[in-house]
N, C-alpha and C positions, 0 to 999 in steps of 0.2 A: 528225240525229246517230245514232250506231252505239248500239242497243240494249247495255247494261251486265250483267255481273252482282254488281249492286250494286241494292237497293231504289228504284223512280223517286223521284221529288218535285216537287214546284207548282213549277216552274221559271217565269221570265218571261225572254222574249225582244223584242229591239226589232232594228230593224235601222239603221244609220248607214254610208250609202252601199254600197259591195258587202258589207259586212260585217256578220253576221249577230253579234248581242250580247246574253252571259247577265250579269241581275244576279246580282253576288255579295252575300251577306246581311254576309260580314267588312266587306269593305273600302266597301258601302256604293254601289257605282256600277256603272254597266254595263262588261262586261271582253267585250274580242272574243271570240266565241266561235269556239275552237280545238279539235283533238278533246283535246289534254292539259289543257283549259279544262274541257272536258266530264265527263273523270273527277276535275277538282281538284272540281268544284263538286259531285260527286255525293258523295265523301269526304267533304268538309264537311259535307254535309247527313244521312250516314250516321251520323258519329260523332257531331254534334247529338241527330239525330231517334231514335237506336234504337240508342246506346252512353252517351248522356248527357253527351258531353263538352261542359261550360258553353261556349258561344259567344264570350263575354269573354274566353276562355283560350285561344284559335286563333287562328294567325295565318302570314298568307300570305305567301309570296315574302318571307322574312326574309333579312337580310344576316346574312352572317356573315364573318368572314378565314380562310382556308386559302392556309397556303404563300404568305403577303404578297398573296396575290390578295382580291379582293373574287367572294364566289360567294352563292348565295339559294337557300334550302333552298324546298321548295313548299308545305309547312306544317308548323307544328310547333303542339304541344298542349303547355301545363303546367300545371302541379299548382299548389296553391294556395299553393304557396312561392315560386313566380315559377317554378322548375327545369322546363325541359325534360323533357318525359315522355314525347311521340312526337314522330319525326320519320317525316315522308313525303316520298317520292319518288314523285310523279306523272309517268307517261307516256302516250301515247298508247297508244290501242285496238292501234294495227298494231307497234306497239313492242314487241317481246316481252321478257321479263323474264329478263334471262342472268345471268350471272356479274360482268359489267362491270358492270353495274346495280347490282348486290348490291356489288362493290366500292366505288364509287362514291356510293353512299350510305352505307357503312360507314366509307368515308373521312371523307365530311362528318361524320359522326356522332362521330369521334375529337376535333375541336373542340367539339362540342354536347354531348355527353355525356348522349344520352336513353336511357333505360333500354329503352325499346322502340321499334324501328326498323320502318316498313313502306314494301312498295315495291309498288305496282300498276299496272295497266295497263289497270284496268276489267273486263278478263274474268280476272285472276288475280291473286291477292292474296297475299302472303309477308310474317309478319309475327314478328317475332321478338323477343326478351329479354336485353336483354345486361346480360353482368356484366363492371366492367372492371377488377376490383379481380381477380377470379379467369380474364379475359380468354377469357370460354365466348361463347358465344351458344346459345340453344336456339329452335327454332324452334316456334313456339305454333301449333296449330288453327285459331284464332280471333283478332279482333284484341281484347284485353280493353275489358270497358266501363270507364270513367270512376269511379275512386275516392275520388278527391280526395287521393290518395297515390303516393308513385313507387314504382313497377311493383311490385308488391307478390308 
């Protein structure tokens, strides 16, 4: 898999017939490994290992409704009030990060109502702060560490 710029980590792989598989630490089992597999599980292990976000509080490939449809955000983080605090949009390394992306998650995000939105691709990261009472978004540096509070 495509070097990241994202921190590595002890990753374990198995393989099951042509298909190369990373454990995921969430969900507990081995997930085929894909390259947008590749940058969900590096995110995971980012925001854990060296942002502090509790492990218990992430959670992947979430359902959610938009526009009667059934759609799955790629993970989202909350805060210790159950609320939505991130959500992310994982893509692929070759995936580059446009405007559609950016809508498109900003869409999901109109039903989830996370205060802070990111979208990556492994080698580029956009991660931003939304207010939806004053309907801004500001686009942060950095993706914050883990407070245990919404977006502060």
């Amino acid at each position: 898999m495509q070097e990241l710029n994202l921190p590595p980590f002890a990753y374990k792989l198995t393989q099951s017939g042509p298909n190369p598989q990373i454990w995921d630490i969430l969900r507990r089992k081995y997930i085929v490994l894909t390259p947008e597999e590749w940058v969900r599980q590096h995110i995971v292990h980012y925001l854990i290992d060296h942002l502090g976000y509790p492990k218990g509080l992430l959670s992947l490939e979430r359902a959610h409704a938009y526009n009667q449809r059934r759609k799955r955000t790629d993970l989202c983080a909350f805060g210790p009030d159950g609320k939505t605090l991130l959500l992310v949009e994982c893509k692929a390394p070759s995936v580059p990060i446009t405007a559609a992306t950016a809508h498109q998650a900003a869409t999901y995000n109109q039903t989830i109502g996370a205060p802070l939105l990111l979208l990556t691709n492994g080698l580029q990261h956009y991660c931003w702060r939304v207010d939806f009472e004053l309907r801004t978004n500001e686009r942060l540096a950095e993706i914050p560490p883990y407070a245990g509070t919404r977006a502060e």
